[in-house]
Structure formats: structure tokens, C-alpha cells
N, C-alpha and C positions, 0 to 999 in steps of 0.2 A: 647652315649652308645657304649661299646668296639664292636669289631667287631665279630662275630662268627667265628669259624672253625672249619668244621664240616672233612675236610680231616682226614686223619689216619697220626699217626706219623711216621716221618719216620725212626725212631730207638725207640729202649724202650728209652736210655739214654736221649732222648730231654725230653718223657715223663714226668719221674720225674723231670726235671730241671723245665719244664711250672707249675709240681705240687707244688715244691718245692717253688716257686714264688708267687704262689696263695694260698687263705687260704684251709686250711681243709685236712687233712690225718689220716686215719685208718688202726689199725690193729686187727688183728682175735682175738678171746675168747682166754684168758686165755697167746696170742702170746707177746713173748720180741718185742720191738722195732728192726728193721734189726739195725746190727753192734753194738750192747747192749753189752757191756764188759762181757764176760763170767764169771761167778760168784758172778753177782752185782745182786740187788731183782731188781726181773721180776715186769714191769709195770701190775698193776692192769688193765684190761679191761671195762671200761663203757658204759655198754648198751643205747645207742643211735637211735632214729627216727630222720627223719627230721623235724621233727613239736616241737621237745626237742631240737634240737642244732639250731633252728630259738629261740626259747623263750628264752634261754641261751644266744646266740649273739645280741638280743635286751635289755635281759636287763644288758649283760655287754659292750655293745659295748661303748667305748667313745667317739667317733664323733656323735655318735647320739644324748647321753646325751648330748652333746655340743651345739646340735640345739635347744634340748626341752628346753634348761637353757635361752639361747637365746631368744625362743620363749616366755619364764615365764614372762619379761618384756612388751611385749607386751599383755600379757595376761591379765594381772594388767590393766593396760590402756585402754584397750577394756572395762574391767567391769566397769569403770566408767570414760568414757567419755563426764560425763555432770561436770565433776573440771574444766572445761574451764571457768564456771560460778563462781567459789568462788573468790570474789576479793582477790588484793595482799594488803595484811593490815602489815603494819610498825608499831610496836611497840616501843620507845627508851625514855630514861631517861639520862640525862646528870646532872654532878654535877663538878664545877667551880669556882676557884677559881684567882676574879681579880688581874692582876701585881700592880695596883694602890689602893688603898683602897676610895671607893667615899667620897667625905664631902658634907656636906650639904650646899643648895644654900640659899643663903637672898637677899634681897634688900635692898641697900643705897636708906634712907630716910633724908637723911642731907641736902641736896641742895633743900628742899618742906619748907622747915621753921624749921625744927628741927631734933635732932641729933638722930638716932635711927638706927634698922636693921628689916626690917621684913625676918621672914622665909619662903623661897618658899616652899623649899623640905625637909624635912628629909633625913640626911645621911644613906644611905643604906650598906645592909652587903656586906662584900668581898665576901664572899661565898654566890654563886646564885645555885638555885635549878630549873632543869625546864625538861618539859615531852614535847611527842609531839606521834601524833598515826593519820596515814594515811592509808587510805584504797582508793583502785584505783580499778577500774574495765573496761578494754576496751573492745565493743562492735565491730562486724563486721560480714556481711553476712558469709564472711571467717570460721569467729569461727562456724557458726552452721555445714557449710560444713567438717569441719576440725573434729567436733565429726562421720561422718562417715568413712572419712579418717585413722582413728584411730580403727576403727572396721574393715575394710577392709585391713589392714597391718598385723592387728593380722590373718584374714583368710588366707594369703598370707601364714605367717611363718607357719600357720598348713599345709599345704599343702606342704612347703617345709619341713617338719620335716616326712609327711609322705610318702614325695619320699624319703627321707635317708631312710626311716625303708622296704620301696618296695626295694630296689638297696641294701638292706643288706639283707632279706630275700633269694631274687633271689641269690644274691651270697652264702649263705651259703648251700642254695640247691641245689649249681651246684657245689661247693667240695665236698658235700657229693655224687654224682655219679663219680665225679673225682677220690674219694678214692676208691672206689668200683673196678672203673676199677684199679687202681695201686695195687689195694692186687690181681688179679688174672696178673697183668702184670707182680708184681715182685716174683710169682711162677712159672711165664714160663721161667724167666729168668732162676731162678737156675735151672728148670729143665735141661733148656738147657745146662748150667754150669756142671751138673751131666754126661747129654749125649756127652757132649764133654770129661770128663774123661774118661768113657766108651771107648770114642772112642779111647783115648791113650792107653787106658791098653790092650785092643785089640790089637794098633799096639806095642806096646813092646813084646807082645806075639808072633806076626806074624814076627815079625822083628828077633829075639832070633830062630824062627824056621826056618828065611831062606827064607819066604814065598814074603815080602815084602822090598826093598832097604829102607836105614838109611834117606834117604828124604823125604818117605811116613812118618814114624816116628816122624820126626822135625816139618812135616806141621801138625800134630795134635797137635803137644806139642804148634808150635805158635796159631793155632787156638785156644786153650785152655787158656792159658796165654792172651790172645786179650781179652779174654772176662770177665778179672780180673776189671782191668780198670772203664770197663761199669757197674761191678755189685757194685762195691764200690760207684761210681757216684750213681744209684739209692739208694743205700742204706743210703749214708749221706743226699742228697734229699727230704729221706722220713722222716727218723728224725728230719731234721732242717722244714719240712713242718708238722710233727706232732706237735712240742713244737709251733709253731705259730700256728696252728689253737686252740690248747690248751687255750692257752693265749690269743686268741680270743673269745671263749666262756667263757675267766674267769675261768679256771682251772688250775691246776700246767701244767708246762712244760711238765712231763711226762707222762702224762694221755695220756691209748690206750684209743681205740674206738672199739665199736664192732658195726655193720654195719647192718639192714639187708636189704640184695637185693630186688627188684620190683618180686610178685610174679607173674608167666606166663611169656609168651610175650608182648614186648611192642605191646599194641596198636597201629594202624597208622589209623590217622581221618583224614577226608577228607574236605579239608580245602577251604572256599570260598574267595577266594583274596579280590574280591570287597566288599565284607560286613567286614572282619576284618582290612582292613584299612579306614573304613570308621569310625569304630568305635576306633580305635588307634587315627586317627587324632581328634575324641572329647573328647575320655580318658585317655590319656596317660598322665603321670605324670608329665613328662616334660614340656608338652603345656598347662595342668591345672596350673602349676607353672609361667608361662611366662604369659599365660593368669591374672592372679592374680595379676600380677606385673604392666600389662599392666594399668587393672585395678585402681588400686593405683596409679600410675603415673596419671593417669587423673583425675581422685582425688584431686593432690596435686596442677596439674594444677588449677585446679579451685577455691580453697583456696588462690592460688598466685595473681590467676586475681582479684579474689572480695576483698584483702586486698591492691590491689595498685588502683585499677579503681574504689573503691567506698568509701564514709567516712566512717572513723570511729567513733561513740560516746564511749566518756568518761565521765566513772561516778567517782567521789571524794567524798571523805569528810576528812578533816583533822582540828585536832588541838591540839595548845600546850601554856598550861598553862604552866603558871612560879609560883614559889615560890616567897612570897613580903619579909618573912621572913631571917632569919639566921636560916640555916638547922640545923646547931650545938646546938642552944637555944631555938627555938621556934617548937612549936607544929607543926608536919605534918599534921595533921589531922584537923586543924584549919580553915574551908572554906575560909574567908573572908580573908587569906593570900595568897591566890590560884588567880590570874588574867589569863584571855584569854588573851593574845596577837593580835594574828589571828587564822583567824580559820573558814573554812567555805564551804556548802556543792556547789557543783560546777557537771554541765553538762556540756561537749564540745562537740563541733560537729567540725571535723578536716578531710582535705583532703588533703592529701599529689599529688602532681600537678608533681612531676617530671616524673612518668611515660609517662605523655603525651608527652615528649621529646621521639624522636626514639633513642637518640644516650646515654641517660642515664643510669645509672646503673641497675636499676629497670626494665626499658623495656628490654635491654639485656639480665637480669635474665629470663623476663617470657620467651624470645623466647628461649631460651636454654632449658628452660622446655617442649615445644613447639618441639622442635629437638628432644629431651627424648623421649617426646611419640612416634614420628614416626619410631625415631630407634627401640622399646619396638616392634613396629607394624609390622615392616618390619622384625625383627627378630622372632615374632608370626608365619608370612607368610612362611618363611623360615622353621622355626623347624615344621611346619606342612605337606612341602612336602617331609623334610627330613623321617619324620617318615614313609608318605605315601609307600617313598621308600626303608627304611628299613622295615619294615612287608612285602612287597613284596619281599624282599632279601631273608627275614628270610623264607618265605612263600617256595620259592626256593630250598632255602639250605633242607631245611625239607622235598621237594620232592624228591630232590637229593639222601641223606640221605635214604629215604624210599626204592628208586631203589637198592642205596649199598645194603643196609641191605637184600634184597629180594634173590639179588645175591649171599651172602655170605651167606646167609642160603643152596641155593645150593652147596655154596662150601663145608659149615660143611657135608652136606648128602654126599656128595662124597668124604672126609675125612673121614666118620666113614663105608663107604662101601671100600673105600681101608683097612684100618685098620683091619679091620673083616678079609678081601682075607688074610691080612699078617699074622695074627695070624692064620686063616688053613694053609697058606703054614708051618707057624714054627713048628705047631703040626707035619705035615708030614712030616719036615726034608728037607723042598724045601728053607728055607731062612733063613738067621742067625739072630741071637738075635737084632744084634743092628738095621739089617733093618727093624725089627718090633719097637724099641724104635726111630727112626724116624718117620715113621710111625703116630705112637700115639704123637710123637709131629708136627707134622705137621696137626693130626686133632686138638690137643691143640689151636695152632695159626691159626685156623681158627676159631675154636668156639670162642678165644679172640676178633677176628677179628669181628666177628657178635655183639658181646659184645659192643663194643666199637661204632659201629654203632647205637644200641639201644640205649645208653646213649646219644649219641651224638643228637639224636634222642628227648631224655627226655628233656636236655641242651635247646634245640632248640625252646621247646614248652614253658620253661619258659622264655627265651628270648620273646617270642609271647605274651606270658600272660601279660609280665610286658610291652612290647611295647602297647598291649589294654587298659591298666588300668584296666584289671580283677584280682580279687581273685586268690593268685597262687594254683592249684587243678583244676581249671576249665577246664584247659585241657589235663593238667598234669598228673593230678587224678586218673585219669582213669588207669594210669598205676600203681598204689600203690597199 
């Protein structure tokens, strides 16, 4: 599983680059795409939930299909896992034609007293006609084992089909809070972009009156121009991270999105470490997946043992008449031209003895199987306290998390009580324009700040959900 980061970025511009990387980006009702060529048709808007852009990404996702197609093989096999029992029956007809042509055999009778020939045999046709139909069936403790081996491979692939569709869900609900915070990130930018002209046209004015030296001047016009750079960055970012989450849900390239946010505030639930990883390390997708495999592997083991360490019976029966006639002139259908050659039903009882050598082929294969399971096992062991200790990471991070966010709600209160003081001093004439348009963006970049906490916050709990192996909403939910 990726790792979380709940930290704040430390620029917008990484922002959209991580967004830009990851699926899923939004834009407002009715909004162009940022850096949309002036005068081209405005992208249409698509009203969007998260529970429509999970149904959209499952059913166009292709990796996923790639599992279930996968899986369909197995699925076939699972429903009828008792064809182990249909023998293999051999049907064929051959038709032949000798390099020598037969003659017929006699017997010298000259040397008995007198001159004669008796016939033994009739000369037979060049062309011989002949059938033959085998049907073989091998028995083995193996094969009974081996029908549930075959049903236990199929529950494997479901279980791995339904961690692709968990690990796809989860991610498309964490770009859409992703997007969410990028359309109020990339309004703080321009705002900021706006407050930085402000700030030039201010000092051209102060500069033209005398009030301010030609280097106050330039450090605006550089501060302004610096932040060209960064907003083109976000802007291509969020393009090339809208046409990909587009084409991830299976839409055209230029499909907006319209968004809507968690109404209230986020919830913060109080989270019991020892009971959700108790229950992550028997739910979690991952370990149900290993666990599955484990399973099967010992499975396979046991079909291996009981096909080399115990006999096998075979059942037969086969046979192949010949034609006596010439297939060219004489009747097919004619019984008493039809002879059995051989032909006959047969039981074996067969034990193949090499495995009882240590250094042979056979015994080599089982213990490799034998090695399989305990690696399957020791890597069970393993992804169990790894998860143990990722839900407590996560468990962490989301404490963490909760303390930011608590604090930066202090800070928006204390952003919107500065803001307030600056707009009575502007009314009275005690402070200028533009230190009130700071101001109001520095309570901007705090409420973003709190913003970004929350989400970070939502991010966290799905991360949680899908490390449990619960239903995404169960914790999440709450804040919808």
C-alpha cells in the first residue's frame, strides 16, 4: 500500500504536479479548463458524486476487466470440476494404401504323390480400411483432491479481483477530494497573481509621485513576473491531470467535472487502535488474498503427494477393427467383412517407485512445493504485521491530522478577526487598500489551510477503511 502524507505542501506548484501524476481533476459549473485557448467551445461540465465516478472507473477501468477475464477461466473450471471423471476417448480411421500388392498363398503338393496346388489364402486388396477407438480413464486419490483445488483457485481469483476493484474505488475517492482542494488552490493562486499586480500598479504610482525609489518598483514587477512560472505549472498540471482522470472514467479527454464538497465539517471519530487492527490484520484485502493463495498452495501440495506416493488405476478399453474387403468395391456396411484384430477392456493398477529415491526428480518437485508453502506462510506472517503497523501509522497520521486541523481552525478565527479590524481601519481612513487585500488573502490561505487538513483527514479514513477490509462510508460517511 502507498504510503500516506498527510503534511501540507510546500508550494501550490508541487501541488498540482502530485495532482497532475494521480488520477482525477475538476473543474467548476459551467468553468473552461485553466489555459483553454481563448475562443475554442468551453468544456461542458459533468455533474459528478463519488459513488458515479467509482461506478464509471469500475466499469471502464481496464486492469480490472483484465482480472475478471482472467478470473472467467477459472470460473468455467470451478462449475464443473467433476470432468476429471470423463475419460479421454480416441477416435480415428485410417485408409491405406500397400507399396506391394498381396498375392495369394498355396501349398505345393507335388512331392505327396501328385502334381497339384492347394490355396491357403486369398489375395487380399491393396487398399486396407481400418478403425480404432480408445477410451482411457486414470484414477488417483489426487484427482478427488485436485476437484477442490480447482474450486479453491477460482475463490482466490475472486478475492483478487475484488482487491483491484477495493484499491480502485479507494483511489478514485481520494482524487476526487484531491480535486476539490486544487479548484480552491488554483483560485488562491490567481488571486494572489491579481494581489501582486495590485501591488505593482500601486508602486508605479508611488514611484511616478516620488513617494517610493525605482527598486521598490522592480521588486514588485520581479515578485509579479515569479509567479508567471508557477501559475502556468498549475495550469498545464490540471489539464493534463483532467484529460487522464477523464479517460479514466471513460469519457472524452475534455470532460469538466463539477464537484460537490462534504457538507459541514469534517467529523473527527475517535479511533480505538487495538480493535481496528485487530480487525485489519483478519480483513484486509491483502492478507485475505495471501491467505487464499496460502491456501491453494496446500492444496496443490496434496494432489502432488497422493499422485507420486500412491497408485494409480487405469481403466481402458479399446478397439480396432479392420476392413477384410477392398473399400473401393465392396460394401462398408457389410458385417462379416469387419474383423477385430485386438481389442480389449483392461484395469491397471501402477505405482510409479521413483519418488521414493530422495535425489530424484519427483521428490525434488514435492519439496519445492513444500518450500512454496512455507514461503506463502512466512510471507502471510509478515503482511500481517505489516498491516498491524500500517493502521497504526495510519491511526497516527489521523491523530496528527486532527491536532492540525484543530489549530488551523484557530488560525482561520484569527484571519477573519484581523480582516474585520482592517476593513474598520479602511472605512476610517487608518489603512490602505491593498493592506486590507492582504489581509483577506491571508484569511484566504488559512481557510485553504484548514481545507486541506480536512481532506487530508477524509484521504486518511479511506486509507483506514481499505486497510480493515470494510465498506468505503463506514468511516468516511459520516462526513458526506
Amino acid at each position: 500500500m502507498k504510503t500516506i502524507v498527510y503534511g501540507p505542501f510546500r508550494r501550490w506548484g508541487a501541488l498540482f504536479l502530485c495532482l497532475a501524476l494521480g488520477p482525477g481533476v475538476f473543474a467548476q459549473d459551467g468553468a473552461e479548463i485553466p489555459g483553454k485557448e481563448a475562443g475554442g467551445p468551453a468544456a461542458v461540465s459533468l455533474s459528478i458524486t463519488p459513488e458515479k465516478a467509482v461506478e464509471m472507473a469500475i466499469e471502464n477501468n481496464l486492469s480490472l476487466q483484465q482480472a475478471q477475464v482472467s478470473n472467467e477461466a477459472k470460473r468455467r473450471a470451478a462449475a464443473a470440476p467433476w470432468n476429471v471423471f470423463i475419460p479421454t476417448v480416441e477416435l480415428s480411421g485410417t485408409l491405406g494404401r500397400l507399396n506391394k500388392k498381396p498375392e495369394a498363398a498355396y501349398f505345393d503338393t507335388t512331392p505327396m504323390g501328385g502334381p497339384g496346388m492347394v490355396l491357403l489364402s486369398p489375395a487380399q486388396p491393396q487398399w486396407v480400411l481400418s478403425a480404432s477407438l480408445q477410451a482411457t480413464l486414470n484414477l488417483n486419490i489426487g484427482t478427488f483432491i485436485g476437484m477442490k483445488q480447482t474450486v479453491e483457485d477460482y475463490r482466490a481469483g475472486l478475492i483478487t479481483v475484488e482487491k483491484a476493484r477495493l484499491q480502485l474505488e479507494r483511489d478514485v475517492r481520494k482524487a476526487y477530494y484531491n480535486m476539490l482542494l486544487a479548484r480552491e488552490s488554483i483560485a488562491l493562486l490567481r488571486e494572489s497573481y491579481a494581489n501582486a499586480e495590485r501591488r505593482v500598479t500601486m508602486a508605479q504610482g508611488n514611484y511616478r509621485g516620488g513617494l517610493i525609489p525605482e527598486v521598490s518598483l522592480l521588486q514588485a514587477q520581479v515578485a509579479r513576473e515569479n509567479m508567471k512560472p508557477q501559475i502556468d505549472e498549475a495550469e498545464n498540471g490540471y489539464k493534463m491531470a483532467m484529460a487522464s482522470f477523464a479517460m479514466y472514467l471513460g469519457l472524452p479527454y475534455d470532460t469538466a467535472f463539477e464537484l460537490t464538497p462534504p457538507s459541514g465539517d469534517v467529523e473527527f471519530i475517535v479511533l480505538e487502535a487495538r480493535e481496528l487492527i485487530t480487525h485489519a490484520a483478519a480483513n484486509k484485502p491483502d492478507i485475505e488474498e495471501l491467505r487464499r493463495k496460502l491456501e491453494a498452495q496446500k492444496i496443490a501440495k496434496r494432489v502432488l503427494f497422493f499422485n507420486l506416493y500412491t497408485p494409480t488405476l487405469s481403466l481402458g478399453f479399446n478397439m480396432d477393427p479392420r476392413f477384410g474387403g477392398d473399400p473401393w468395391k465392396d460394401s462398408l456396411f457389410k458385417g462379416d467383412l469387419w474383423n477385430q484384430q485386438s481389442g480389449m477392456f483392461r484395469i491397471t493398477l501402477a505405482w510409479r517407485l521413483n519418488a521414493l529415491l530422495p535425489f530424484s526428480v519427483e521428490r525434488q518437485n514435492y519439496l519445492a512445493m513444500e518450500d512454496a508453502e512455507k514461503a506463502l506462510g512466512l510471507g502471510l506472517t509478515q503482511a500481517v504485521r505489516g498491516a498491524e503497523v500500517e493502521v497504526y501509522n495510519i491511526i497516527l497520521q489521523l491523530e496528527k491530522t486532527r491536532t492540525t486541523a484543530e489549530a488551523q481552525k484557530l488560525t482561520v478565527e484569527l484571519a477573519e478577526r484581523t480582516f474585520r479590524l482592517s476593513e474598520t481601519a479602511y472605512r476610517n481612513g487608518l489603512k490602505e487598500f491593498l493592506e486590507v487585500q492582504n489581509d483577506e488573502l491571508a484569511l484566504r490561505q488559512a481557510r485553504l489551510g484548514a481545507l486541506q487538513q480536512n481532506y487530508n483527514y477524509l484521504m486518511g479514513l479511506l486509507d483506514l477503511e481499505y486497510a480493515m477490509g470494510v465498506s468505503f462510508g463506514t468511516l468516511s460517511g459520516r462526513n458526506e
